[in-house]
C-alpha positions in Angstrom: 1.1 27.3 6.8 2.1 25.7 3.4 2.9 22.0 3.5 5.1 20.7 0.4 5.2 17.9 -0.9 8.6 17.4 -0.9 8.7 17.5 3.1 5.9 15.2 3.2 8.1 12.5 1.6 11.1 13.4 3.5 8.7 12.6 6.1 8.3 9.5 5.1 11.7 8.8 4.5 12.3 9.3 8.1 9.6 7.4 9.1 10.4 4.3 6.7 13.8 4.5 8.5 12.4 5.0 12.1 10.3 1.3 11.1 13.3 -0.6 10.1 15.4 1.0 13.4 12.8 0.8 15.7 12.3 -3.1 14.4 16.0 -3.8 14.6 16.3 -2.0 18.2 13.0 -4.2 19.5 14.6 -7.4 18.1 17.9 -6.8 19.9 16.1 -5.9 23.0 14.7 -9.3 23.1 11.1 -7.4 23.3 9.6 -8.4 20.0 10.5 -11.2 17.4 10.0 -8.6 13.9 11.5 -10.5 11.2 13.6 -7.9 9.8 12.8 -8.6 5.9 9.3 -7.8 7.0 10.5 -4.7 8.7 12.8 -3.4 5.3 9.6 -4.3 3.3 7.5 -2.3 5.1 9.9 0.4 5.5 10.2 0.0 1.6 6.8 0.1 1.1 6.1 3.6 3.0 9.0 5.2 1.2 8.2 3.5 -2.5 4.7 5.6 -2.1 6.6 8.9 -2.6 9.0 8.1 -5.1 6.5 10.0 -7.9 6.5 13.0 -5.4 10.9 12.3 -5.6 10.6 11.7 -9.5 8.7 15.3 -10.2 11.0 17.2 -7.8 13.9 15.4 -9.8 12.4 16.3 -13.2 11.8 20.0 -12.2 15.2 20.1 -11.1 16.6 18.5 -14.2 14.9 20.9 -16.6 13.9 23.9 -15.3 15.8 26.9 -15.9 17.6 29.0 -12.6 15.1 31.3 -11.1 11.8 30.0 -12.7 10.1 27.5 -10.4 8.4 24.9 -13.3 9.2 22.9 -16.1 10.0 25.5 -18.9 8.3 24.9 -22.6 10.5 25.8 -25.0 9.6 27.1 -28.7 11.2 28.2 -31.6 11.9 31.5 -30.2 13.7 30.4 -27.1 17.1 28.4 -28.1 
């Protein structure tokens, strides 16, 4: 089973989210006293840590061509 990086930081979008929920849920419950800038910092924090992963799935995106699956180098051949 092949594990991509780019589901490992959706991964950790969700679980930068599931901090700053759980946080706000916990706070309203009465059951913990998370101060909620702490909470969106952390959250921040866990999902900041995967932006390069974001950045090099943008890039490859951005400029590779349909049906190759990399960055293509162009030369003076290929206009």
């Amino acid at each position: 089973m092949e594990i991509r990086m780019r589901t490992i930081s959706n991964i950790a979008a969700g679980l930068a989210l599931g901090i700053v929920l759980a946080s706000f849920i916990l706070n309203t419950l009465g059951i913990t006293h998370i101060d909620m800038t702490d909470a969106l910092k952390t959250g921040g924090f866990v999902k900041a840590v995967f932006l390069p992963v974001d950045a090099s799935v943008w890039i490859n995106n951005i400029f590779s061509k349909q049906g190759s699956s990399g960055i293509t180098i162009r030369d003076d051949d290929n206009k």
